[in-house]
Structure formats: C-alpha cells, structure tokens
FIVO-18328 format. One line per 5 residues: number of its first residue (from 0); their letters; for each residue x, y, z of C-alpha. Coordinates in pm, 1 decimal, padded with zeros to 6 digits, m for minus. Layout:
<pts>
NUM = a = X,Y,Z; ...
</pts>
This chain:
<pts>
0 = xxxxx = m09221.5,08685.8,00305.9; m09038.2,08394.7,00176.3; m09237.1,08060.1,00226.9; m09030.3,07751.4,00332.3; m09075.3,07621.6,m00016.1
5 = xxxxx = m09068.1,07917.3,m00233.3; m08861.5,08239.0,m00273.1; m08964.8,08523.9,m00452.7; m08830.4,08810.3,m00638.8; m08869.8,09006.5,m00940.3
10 = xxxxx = m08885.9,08946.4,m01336.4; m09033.4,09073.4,m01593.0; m09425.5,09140.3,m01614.5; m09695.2,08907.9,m01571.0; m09932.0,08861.4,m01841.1
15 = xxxxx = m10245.5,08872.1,m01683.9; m10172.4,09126.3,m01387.5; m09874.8,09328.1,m01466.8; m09683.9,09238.0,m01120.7; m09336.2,09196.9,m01120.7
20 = xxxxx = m09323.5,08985.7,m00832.9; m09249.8,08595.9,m00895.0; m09250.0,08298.2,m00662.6; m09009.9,08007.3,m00785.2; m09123.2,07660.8,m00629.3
25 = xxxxx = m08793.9,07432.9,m00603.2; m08944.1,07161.1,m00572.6; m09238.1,07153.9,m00789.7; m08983.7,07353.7,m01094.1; m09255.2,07611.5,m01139.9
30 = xxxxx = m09225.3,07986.3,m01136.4; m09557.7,08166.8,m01037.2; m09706.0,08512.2,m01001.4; m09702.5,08623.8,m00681.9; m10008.1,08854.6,m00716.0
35 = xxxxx = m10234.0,08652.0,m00942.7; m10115.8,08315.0,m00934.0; m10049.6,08264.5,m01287.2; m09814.3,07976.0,m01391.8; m09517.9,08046.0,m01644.5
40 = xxxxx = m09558.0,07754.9,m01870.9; m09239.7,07776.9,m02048.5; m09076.5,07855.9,m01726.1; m08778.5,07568.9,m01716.9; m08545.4,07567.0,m01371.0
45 = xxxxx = m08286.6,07459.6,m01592.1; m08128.7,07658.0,m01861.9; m08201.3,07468.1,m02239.8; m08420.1,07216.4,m02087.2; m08791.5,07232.8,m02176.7
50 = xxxxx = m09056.2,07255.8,m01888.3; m09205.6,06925.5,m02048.6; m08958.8,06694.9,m01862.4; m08956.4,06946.0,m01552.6; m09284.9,06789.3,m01380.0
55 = xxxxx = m09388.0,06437.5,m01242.8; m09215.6,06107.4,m01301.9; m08987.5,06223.6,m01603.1; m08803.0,06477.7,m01438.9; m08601.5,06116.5,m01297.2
60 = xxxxx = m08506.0,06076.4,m01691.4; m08222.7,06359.2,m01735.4; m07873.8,06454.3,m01642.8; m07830.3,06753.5,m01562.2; m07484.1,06899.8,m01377.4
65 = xxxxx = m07472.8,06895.6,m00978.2; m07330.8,07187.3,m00763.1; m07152.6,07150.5,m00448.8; m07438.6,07165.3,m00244.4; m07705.4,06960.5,m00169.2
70 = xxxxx = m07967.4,06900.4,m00531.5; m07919.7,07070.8,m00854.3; m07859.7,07416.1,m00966.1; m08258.2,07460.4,m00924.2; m08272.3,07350.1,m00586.2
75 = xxxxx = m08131.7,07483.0,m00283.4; m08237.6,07442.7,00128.7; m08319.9,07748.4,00207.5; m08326.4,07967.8,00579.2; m08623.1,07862.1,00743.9
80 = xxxxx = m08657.2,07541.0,00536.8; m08563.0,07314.5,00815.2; m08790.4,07488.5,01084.1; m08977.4,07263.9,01304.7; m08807.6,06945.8,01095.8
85 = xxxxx = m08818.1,06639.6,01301.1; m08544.1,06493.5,01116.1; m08359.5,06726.8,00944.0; m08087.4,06522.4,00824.5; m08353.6,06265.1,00627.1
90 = xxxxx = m08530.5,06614.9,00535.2; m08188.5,06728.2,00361.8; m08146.7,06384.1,00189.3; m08541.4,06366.9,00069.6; m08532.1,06688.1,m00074.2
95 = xxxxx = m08147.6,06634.6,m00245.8; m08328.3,06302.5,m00409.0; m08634.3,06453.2,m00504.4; m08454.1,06788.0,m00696.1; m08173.4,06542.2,m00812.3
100 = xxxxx = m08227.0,06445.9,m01193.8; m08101.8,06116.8,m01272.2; m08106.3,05901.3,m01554.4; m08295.8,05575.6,m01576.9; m08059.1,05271.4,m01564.1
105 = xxxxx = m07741.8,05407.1,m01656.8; m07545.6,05118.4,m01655.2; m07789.8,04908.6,m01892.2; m07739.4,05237.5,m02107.3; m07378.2,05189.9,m02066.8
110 = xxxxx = m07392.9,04835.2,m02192.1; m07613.9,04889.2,m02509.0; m07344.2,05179.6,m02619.3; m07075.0,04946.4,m02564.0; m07232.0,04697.6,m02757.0
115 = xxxxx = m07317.4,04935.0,m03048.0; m06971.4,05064.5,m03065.8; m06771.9,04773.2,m03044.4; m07038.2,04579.0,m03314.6; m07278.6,04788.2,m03485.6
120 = xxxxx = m07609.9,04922.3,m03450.1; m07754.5,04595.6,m03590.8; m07623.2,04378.6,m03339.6; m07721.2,04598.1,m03043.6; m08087.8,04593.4,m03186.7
125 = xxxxx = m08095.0,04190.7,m03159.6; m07957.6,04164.7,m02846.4; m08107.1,04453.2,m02670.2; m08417.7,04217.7,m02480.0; m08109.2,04031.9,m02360.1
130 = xxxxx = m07922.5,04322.9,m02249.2; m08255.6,04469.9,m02104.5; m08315.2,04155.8,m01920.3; m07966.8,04122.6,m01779.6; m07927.2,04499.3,m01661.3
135 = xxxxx = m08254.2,04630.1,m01536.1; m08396.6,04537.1,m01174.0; m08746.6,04303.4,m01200.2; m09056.1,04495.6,m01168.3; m09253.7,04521.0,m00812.0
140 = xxxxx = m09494.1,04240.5,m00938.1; m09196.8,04044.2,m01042.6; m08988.3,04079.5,m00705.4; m09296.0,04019.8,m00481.7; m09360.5,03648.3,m00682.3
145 = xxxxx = m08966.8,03581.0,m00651.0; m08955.1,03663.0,m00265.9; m09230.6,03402.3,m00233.5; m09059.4,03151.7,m00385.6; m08969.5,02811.2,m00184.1
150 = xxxxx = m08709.6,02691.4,m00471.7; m08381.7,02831.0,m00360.0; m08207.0,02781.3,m00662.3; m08439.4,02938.9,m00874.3; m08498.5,03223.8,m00626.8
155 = xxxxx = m08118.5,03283.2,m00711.5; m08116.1,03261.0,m01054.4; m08389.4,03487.4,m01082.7; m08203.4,03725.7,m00878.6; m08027.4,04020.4,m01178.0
160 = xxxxx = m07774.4,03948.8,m01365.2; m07588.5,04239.1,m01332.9; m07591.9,04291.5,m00997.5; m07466.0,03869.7,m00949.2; m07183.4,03953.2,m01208.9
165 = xxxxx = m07074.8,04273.9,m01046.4; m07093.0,04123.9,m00686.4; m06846.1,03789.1,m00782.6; m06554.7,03760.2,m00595.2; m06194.6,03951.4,m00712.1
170 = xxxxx = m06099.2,03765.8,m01008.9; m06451.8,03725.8,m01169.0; m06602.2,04043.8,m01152.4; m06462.2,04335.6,m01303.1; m06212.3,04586.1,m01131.7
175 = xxxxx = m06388.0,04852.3,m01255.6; m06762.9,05001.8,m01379.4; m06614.9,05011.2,m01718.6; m06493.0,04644.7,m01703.3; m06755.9,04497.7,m01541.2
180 = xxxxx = m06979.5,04664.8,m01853.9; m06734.4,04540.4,m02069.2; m06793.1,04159.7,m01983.5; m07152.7,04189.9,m01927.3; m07169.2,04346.6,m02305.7
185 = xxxxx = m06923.3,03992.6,m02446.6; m07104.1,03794.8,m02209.3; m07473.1,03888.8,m02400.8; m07299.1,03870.4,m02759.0; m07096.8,03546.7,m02720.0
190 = xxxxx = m07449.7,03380.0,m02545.2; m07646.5,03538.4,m02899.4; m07361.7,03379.1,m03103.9; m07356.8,03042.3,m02872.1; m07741.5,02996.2,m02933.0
195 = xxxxx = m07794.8,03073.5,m03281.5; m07901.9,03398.1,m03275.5; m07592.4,03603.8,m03329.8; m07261.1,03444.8,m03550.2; m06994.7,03296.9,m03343.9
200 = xxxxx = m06785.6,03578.1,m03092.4; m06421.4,03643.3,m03074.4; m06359.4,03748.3,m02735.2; m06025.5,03845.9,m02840.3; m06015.0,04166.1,m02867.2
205 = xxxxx = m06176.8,04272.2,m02524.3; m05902.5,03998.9,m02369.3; m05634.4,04215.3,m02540.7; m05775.5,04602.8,m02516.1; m06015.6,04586.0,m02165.8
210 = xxxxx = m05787.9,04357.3,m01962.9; m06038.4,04105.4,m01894.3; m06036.1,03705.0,m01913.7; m06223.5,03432.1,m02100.7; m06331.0,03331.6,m01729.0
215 = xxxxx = m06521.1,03629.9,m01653.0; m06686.0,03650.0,m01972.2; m06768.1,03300.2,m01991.4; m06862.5,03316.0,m01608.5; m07134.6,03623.7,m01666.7
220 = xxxxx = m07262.7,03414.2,m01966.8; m07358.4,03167.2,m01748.0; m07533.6,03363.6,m01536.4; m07758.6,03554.0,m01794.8; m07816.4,03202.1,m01963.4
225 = xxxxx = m07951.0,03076.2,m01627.2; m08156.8,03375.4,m01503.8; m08266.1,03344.5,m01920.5; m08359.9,02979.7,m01837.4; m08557.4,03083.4,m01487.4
230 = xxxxx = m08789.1,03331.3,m01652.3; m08893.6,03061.0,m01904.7; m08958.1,02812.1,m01593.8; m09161.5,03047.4,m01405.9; m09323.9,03200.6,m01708.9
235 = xxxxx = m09195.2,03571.7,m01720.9; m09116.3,03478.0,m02115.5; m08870.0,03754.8,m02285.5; m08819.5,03536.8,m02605.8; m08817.7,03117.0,m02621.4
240 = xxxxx = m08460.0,03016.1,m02608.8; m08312.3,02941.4,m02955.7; m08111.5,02621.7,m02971.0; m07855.5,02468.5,m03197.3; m07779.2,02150.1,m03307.0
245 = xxxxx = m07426.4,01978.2,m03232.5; m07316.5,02008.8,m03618.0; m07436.8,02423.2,m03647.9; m07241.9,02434.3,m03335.9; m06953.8,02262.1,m03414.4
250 = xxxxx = m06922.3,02447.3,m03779.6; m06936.1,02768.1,m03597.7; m06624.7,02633.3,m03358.1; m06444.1,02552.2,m03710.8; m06524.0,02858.2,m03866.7
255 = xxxxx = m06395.6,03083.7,m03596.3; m06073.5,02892.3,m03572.6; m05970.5,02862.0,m03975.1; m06032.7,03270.2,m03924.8; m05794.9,03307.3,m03657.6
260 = xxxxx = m05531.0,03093.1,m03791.3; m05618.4,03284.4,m04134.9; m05564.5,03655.5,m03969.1; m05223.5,03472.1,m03773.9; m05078.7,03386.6,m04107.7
265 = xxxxx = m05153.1,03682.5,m04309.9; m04881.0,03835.2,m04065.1; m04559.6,03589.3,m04171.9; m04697.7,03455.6,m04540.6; m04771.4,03619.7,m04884.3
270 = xxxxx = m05149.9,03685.9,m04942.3; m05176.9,03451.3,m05229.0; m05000.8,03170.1,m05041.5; m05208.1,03202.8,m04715.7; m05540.9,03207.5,m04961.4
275 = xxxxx = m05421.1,02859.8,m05127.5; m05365.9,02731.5,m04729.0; m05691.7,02884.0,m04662.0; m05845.6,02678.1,m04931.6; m05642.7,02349.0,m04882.1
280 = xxxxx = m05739.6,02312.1,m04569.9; m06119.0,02386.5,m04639.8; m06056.3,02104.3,m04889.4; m05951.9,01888.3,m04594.8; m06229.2,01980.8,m04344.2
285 = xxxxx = m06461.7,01822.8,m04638.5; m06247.5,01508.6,m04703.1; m06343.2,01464.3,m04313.2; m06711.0,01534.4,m04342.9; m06730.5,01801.9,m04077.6
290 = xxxxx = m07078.1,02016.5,m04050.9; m07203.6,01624.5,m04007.4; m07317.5,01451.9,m03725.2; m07113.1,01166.3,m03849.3; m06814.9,01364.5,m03928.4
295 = xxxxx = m06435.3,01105.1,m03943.7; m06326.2,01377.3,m03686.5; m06590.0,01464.1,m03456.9; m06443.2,01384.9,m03154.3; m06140.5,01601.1,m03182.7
300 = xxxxx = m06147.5,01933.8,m03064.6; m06203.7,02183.0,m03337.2; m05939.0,02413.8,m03263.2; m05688.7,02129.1,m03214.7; m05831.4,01987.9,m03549.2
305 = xxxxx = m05808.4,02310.7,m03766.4; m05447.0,02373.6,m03615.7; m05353.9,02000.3,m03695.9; m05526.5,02015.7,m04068.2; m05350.0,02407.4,m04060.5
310 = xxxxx = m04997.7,02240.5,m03992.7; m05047.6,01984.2,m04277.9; m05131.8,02224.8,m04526.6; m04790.3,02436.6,m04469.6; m04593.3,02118.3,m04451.2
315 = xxxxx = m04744.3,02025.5,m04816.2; m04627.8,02349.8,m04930.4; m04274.4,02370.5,m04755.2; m04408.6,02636.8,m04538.8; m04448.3,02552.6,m04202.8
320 = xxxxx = m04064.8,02696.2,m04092.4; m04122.0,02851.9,m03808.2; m04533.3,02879.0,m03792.9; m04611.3,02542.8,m03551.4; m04544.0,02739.9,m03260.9
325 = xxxxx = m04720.2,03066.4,m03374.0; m05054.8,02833.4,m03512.2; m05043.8,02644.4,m03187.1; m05055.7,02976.1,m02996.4; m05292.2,03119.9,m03181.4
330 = xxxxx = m05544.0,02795.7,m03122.2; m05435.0,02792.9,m02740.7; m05249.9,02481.6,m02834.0; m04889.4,02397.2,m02801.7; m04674.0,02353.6,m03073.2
335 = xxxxx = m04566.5,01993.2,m02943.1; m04983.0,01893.3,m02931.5; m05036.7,02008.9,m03277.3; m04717.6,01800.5,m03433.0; m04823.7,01493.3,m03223.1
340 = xxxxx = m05193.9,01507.1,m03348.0; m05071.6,01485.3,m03728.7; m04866.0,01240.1,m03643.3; m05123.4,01003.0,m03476.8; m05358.2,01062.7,m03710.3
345 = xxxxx = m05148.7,00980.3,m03979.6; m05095.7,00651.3,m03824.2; m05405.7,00552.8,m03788.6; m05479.0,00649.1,m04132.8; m05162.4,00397.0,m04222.6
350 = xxxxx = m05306.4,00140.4,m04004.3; m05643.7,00122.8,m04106.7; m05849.9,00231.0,m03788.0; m05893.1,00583.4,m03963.2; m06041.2,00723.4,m04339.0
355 = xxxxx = m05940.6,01021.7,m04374.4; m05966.4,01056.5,m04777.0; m05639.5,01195.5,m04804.4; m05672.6,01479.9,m04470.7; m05384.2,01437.7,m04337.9
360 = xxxxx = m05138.5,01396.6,m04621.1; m04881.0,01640.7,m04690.9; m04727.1,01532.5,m04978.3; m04805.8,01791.4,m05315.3; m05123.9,01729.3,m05492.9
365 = xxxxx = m05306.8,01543.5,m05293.1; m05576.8,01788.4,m05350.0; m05693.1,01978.2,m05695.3; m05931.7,02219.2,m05749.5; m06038.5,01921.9,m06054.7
370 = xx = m06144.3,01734.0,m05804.4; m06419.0,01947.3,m05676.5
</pts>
C-alpha cells in the first residue's frame, strides 16, 4: 500500500531484518525498512550529496538541479497525495517549497564574488560586514523594533539596502540582476575607500565594462551610508563609522587623479618622459602645500588642479601638442577650463594675490631634483 507520503519498493537487504522492501519518505529525505523500521543513515535523496545536509534547517543551504515538475528530483506529488486536501493548490506550493533546496541569500553571495573577483580576496574580507549589512534582510527581532518605530525617516533608512537600490526608479537601479550586483559591489568599495577604510575607488572600469553610471553607484552609496548611519542611531552597531579628515580626503582625491592622468599619458608619451611629468608635477603639488589644511590651493577642485598643474608640466617640456584635450577628458574637464585655470592662476601669481612658489611656471628649470 503506498502511504500518501511514502512509496515503497525494493533494494537491497536490510541489515537488521533481511527484507527487501523500502519506504522512501519525500519529504522527510529518509529511506526506511518497511518490515523493521530501520533508517538508512547514509541514505541521501540526492545523488553525491551527503545525508548530513538532507534533514532540518540546512537542507535550505544547497542547490541542487530542478525538474519540470513541481520540487526536486527527490520529490514528487504522488496519486492519492492530494486526497481529502482542502486546498490543493497551496498543498502543491507547500510541499514544492518545502522539497525545494535553495541557497541562503544568493544575491549577497553574488556580491561578495563580485567583489573578490574584480579586487581580491583581501578586499572582500574588509568589506564583507558591509556587504552583509547591505544584502541580507534584518532579523525578526530587528524588523519587529523597526515596524514600531514613530521616526519615518529612520524607519526608511533602516529599511535594506539592497532591496531600496534594486527598487529605484529606471535610470538608478540596474537593468539587470547582474548590474544591480554590480553597483551594489562599487557602491560598498568606493564607501570603504570614501571613509578610510579601503584606498580611494576608480569606478572606471565598471562605467566602461558593466554599462553603469557614476549616478547609480554614487546613489546606492548613499543609501548603505545612511542605513550604516541608522543602525548606529538606534544601536544595532556593525562597526563605528571610520571618518577622515578634509586633508586624508583631499590627498586621496589628488592621488587618484595624478594616476589617471599618469595611465592617460603613458598612451601618447615615452615612459621616461611621462615619469619626469609624473614627478614635476608631484614637485608642484608640494610647492602648493597640498595634504594641508592650509594648502595655497585648497579651494580648487582637485581634479581641475592636477589637470591644470598636469598641463603646466607638458608646456615646460614642449609637450603638451595635442594632450589638453585628452588630460581635460580624462579629469572630466574641458580642455578650454584647464587652459583658463593656468592662466588665472598665473595672474594672480603675477599680481600678488597668489604664492605659488613657482607652481604654475612653465618655463625649464624651475624645478631640480637639488632642490629637494
């Protein structure tokens, strides 16, 4: 007789009483003796997957392939199953859930590889509380003090990160899974490299390979910063929020632009000329006093200043043919900006009104490696 949960037939001998006879439980994944009741422990519905994970709350925790009807390869709706079934369509879809294995937070999975592949091992270790945080629902206890709360806009930002990103409108979310993982994954690195923890991001190469913009990134990295910033508030701590001071963070800004307008050049120049720009206009940035709080330059934009101190360098070395353009691109500048800026500065150098120790000069040898 074939119970509505089991179905039986034969297999080889059972230890104990010699019967043939076995009754396989679907949905408990265990394979019994249909005389004695003896239990097969290394019985496993699924072919190369230990019984271990086969039982209780971890059977949730693997993939495993899906037929074309409703569960897994170990679980099928049987004749008789739906017998004297109220509601046999929620019957079908409780039993498809409970043989279905699926694994734990996929897309937070997705997001750590992504992170790991695209910048190492290392950097996928520091950030992974972040990522965590960001891509994983709250706990019950968690949700339950949220939905109580009378603060509307920290109800919100406590609300998860992922699922605010991936619910934007057209335009700031992604237009895919893969893309909406993509900026979730720059969002986390570019906040670790904003706050300290991390060094500075270049988004560039997601903009250029995954097809997604600077105002989605910077858009998710807002909201992981803020739901960041609402756990601290109401006391769910992950880790205190680093901050930096307004000369790490403006190094950083100069740091990451000399490198792009270092990796533009090395595509038009000589190595050994693009290394003497390189360290003329390193010479410059110190003339200024930037990294200080009371830096000559500190109001100017650092990209606009580096492309600016850039263009001065090349003119000094009768070089700059055909590179404003390309330098102003590469800073999202224009080339008309950057040759304005020299000029102005140079004229308030000439005027008095600005010290620039000899920054802005392009005439040869206003700078020697003697004078370091």
């Amino acid at each position: 007789m074939v119970d509505n949960k089991k179905a039986t037939r034969k297999e080889d001998r059972c230890d104990n009483c010699g019967s043939l006879e076995w009754d396989y439980d679907s949905k408990l994944g265990e394979k019994a003796c249909a005389s004695c009741g003896l239990v097969d422990l290394d019985y496993s519905p699924i072919d190369g997957v230990s019984d271990s994970i086969t039982q209780g709350a971890e059977r949730q925790t693997e993939r495993v392939g899906r037929g074309n009807k409703p569960g897994t390869s170990g679980a099928r709706i049987l004749p008789g199953d739906l017998k004297g079934v109220k509601n046999p369509g929620f019957w079908k879809y409780d039993k498809r859930k409970y043989d279905s294995f699926r694994e734990k937070h996929p897309f937070c999975k997705k997001v750590h590889g992504l992170i790991e592949t695209r910048y190492g091992k290392n950097v996928r270790d520091v950030v992974y509380d972040i990522t965590e945080m960001a891509c994983t629902p709250l706990t019950p206890e968690q949700e339950k003090e949220r939905s109580q709360l009378t603060d509307k806009g920290l109800k919100k930002a406590l609300s998860m990160p992922k699922q605010v990103i991936c619910r934007q409108k057209k335009g700031i979310k992604g237009e895919s899974e893969h893309q909406n993982a993509v900026i979730i994954a720059d969002a986390i690195v570019e906040l670790a490299g904003e706050l300290g923890i991390l060094t500075k991001f270049d988004r560039r190469r997601s903009l250029k390979n995954d097809g997604v913009t600077s105002k989605q990134i910077v858009s998710a990295r807002i909201i992981v910063l803020n739901h960041w910033k609402a756990r601290s508030r109401i006391g769910w701590f992950l880790h205190p929020i680093p901050r930096k001071g307004p000369g790490e963070k403006r190094y950083d800004d100069i740091e990451q632009a000399m490198t792009h307008a270092d990796q533009m050049l090395l595509k038009f120049l000589p190595e050994q000329v693009v290394d003497q720009v390189l360290q003329d206009v390193s010479a410059r940035i110190q003339a200024l006093g930037e990294g200080e709080s009371d830096a000559t330059t500190i109001n100017t934009e650092a990209r606009m200043l580096i492309a600016t101190l850039t263009y001065a360098s090349l003119t000094m070395l009768h070089c700059e043919k055909g590179l404003l353009a390309r330098i102003a691109k590469c800073l999202y500048r224009t080339g008309s900006g950057v040759s304005s800026s020299l000029k102005n500065f140079q004229m308030k150098v000439k005027d008095g009104t600005l010290v620039d120790n000899g920054a802005f000069d392009t005439d040869e040898g206003w700078y020697d490696d003697d004078d370091e």
